[in-house]
C-alpha atoms as one frame of an Amber mdcrd trajectory, in Angstrom:
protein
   5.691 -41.815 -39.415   7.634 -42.216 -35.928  10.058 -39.350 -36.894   6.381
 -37.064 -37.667   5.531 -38.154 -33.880   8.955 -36.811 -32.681   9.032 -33.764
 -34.722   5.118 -33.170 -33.353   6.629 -34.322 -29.717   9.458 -31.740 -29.580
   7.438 -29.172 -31.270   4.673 -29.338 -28.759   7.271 -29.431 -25.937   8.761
 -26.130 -27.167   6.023 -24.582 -27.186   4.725 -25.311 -23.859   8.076 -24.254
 -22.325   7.740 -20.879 -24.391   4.101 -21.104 -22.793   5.611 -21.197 -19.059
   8.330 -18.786 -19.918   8.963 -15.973 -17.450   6.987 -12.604 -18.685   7.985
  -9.449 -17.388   5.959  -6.127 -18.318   5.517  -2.498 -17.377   2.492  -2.330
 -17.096   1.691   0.936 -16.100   3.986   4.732 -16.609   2.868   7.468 -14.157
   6.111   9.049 -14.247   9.478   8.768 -15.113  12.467  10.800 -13.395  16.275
  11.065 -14.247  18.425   9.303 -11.502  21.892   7.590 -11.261  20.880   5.057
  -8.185  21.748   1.360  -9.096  19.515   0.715  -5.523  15.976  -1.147  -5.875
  15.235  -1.217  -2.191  12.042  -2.689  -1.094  10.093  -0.338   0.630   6.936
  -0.112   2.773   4.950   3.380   0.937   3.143   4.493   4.358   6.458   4.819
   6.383   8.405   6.813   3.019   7.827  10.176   1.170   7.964   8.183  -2.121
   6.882   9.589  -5.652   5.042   6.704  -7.868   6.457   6.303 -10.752   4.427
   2.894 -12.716   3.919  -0.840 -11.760   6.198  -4.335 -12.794   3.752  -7.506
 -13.136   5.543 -10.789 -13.409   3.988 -13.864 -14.722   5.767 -17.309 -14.898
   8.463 -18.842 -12.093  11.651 -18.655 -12.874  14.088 -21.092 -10.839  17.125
 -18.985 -11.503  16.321 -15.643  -9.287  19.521 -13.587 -10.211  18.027 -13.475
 -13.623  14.439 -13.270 -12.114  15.823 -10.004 -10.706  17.478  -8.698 -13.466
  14.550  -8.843 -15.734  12.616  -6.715 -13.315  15.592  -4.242 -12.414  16.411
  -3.342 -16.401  12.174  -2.699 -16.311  12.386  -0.789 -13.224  15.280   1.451
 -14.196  13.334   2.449 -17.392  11.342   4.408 -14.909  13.840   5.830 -12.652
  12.905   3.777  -9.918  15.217   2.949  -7.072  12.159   1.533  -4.358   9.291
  -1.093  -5.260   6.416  -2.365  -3.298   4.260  -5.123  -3.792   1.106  -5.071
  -5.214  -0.887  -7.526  -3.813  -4.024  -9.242  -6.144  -7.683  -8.789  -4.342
  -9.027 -11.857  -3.252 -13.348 -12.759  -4.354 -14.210 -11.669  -1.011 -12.322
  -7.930  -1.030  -9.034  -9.293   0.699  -5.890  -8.950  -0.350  -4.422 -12.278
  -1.908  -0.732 -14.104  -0.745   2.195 -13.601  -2.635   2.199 -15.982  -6.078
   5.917 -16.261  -7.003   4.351 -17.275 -10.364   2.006 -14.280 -10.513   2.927
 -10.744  -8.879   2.710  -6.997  -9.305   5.389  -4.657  -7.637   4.749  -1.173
  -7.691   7.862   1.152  -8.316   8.602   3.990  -6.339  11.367   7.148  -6.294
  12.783   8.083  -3.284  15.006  10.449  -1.425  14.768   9.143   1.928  17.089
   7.607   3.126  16.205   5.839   6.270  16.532   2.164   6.732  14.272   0.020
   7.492  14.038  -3.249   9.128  17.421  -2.149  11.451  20.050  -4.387  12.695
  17.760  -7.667  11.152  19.512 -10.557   8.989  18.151 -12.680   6.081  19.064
 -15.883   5.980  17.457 -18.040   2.613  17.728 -21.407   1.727  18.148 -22.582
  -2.024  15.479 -23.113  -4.413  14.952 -26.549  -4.457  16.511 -27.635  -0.974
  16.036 -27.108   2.505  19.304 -25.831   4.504  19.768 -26.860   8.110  21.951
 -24.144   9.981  22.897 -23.564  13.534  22.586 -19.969  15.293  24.296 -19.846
  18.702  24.491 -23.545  18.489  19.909 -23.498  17.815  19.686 -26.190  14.978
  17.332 -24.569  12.475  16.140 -26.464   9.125  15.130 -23.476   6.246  12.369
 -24.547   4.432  13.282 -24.873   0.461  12.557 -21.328  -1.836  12.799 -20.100
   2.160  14.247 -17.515   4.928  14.268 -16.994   8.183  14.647 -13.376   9.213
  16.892 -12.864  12.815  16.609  -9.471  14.491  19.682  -8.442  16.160  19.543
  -7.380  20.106  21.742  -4.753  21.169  24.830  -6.887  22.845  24.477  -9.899
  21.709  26.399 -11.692  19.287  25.098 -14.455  17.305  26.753 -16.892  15.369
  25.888 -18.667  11.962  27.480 -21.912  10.748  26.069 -24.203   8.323  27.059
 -27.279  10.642  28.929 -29.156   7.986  32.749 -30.264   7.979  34.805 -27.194
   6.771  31.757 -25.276   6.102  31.252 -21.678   6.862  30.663 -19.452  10.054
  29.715 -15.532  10.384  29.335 -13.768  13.434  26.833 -10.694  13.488  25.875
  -8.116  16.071  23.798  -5.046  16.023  25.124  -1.782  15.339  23.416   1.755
  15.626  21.254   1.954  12.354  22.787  -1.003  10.704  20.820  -1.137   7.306
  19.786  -4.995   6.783  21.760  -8.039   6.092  21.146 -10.627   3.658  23.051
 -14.147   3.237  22.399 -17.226   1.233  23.165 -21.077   2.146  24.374 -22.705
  -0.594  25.960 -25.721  -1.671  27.885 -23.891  -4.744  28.827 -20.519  -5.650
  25.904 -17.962  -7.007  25.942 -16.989 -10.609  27.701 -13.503 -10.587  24.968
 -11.067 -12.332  25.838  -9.795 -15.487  25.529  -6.318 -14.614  27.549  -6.273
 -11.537  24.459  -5.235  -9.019  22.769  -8.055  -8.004  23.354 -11.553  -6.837
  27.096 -10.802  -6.066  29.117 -13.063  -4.380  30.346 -10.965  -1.764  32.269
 -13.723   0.464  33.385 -17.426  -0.658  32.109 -20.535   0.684  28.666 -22.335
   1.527  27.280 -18.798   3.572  27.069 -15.891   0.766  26.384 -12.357   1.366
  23.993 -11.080  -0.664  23.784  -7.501  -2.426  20.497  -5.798  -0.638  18.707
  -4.837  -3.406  18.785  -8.549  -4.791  18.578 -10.155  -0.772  15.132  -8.000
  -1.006  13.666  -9.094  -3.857  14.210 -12.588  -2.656  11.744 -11.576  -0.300
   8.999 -11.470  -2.613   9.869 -15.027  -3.978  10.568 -16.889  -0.864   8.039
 -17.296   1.996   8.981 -16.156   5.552   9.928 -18.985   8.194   8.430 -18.241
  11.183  10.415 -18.381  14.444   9.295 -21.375  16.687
């Protein structure tokens, strides 16, 4: 009888982590175009000449965001696109809802423009599950777990990063003309290396880790902004 109750147990406990599982559809085909970009560039639609091309929704959290990411690139690329959006849900009265890492939509764009956005700024996340305490230009600044804090660069300055621990890591930054965005982790280990050699690359060694940008900006849409103080 107790090994019935353990089978039942484990059973039922399968199943409700199948229930919770990460879900990742297409929802929606408008278009499809022929393209060779490995880019997935978050975008804002009213500043771009961007072609629609369908719409990603994402149900379920998933702690580990390299794979997060590539669930929702391999979808994208089905499409062509090399841009997304988000999609925010309406609220009851007409609004438009906060962004559910549990529960999104992004909407998938082509695009041949080639501006940057968001010039000469740097992303700086935490982890998932901790809070990171860094210092810029010797400003001690806790990062909120599953958060960032975004730095724009003046012209002039320089600013350095350190995570403030014993043999941990330090990067200087400075603005530069048209300087596409930065994006850098704090970690305590290394970053699983994605699969597909796009996303979620380690580009330097220690506790600071440069992110790829199509990856640093889909961790936009999963982490929550830390406002300056």
């Amino acid at each position: 009888m107790r090994n019935s109750v353990k089978v039942v147990t484990i059973v039922g406990f399968l199943l409700g982590m199948q229930m919770q599982a990460q879900q990742v559809r297409l929802t929606r085909v408008d278009k499809v175009v022929e393209n060779a970009d490995k880019t997935f560039y978050r975008i804002d639609p009213v500043l771009h000449e961007a072609q629609l091309l369908g719409e990603i929704e994402v149900d379920g959290y998933n702690r580990n965001t390299v794979e997060a990411f590539n669930k929702v690139y391999t979808k994208a690329k089905q499409t062509g696109a090399n841009a997304f959006a988000v999609h925010p849900y309406e609220t009851i009265d007409g609004g438009l809802g906060q962004i559910d890492p549990a529960h999104f939509r992004l909407l998938l764009y082509y695009t041949d423009n080639r501006s940057v956005e968001n010039v000469n700024a740097v992303y700086l996340f935490s982890g998932v599950e901790q809070p990171q305490t860094i210092s810029i230009n010797n400003r001690k600044i806790e990062i909120p777990a599953a958060g960032y804090l975004k730095l724009n660069l003046q012209q002039g300055s320089v600013y350095t990063i350190s995570t403030r621990k014993f043999l941990g890591s330090t990067i200087r930054v400075a603005a530069a003309s048209d300087q596409a965005p930065q994006y850098f982790q704090i970690v305590g280990a290394r970053l699983t290396q994605n699969p597909y050699g796009t996303a979620g690359i380690n580009l330097k060694s220690g506790d600071i880790v440069k992110l790829e940008r199509s990856y640093g900006e889909f961790l936009t849409v999963l982490y929550h902004e830390k406002r300056a103080d």
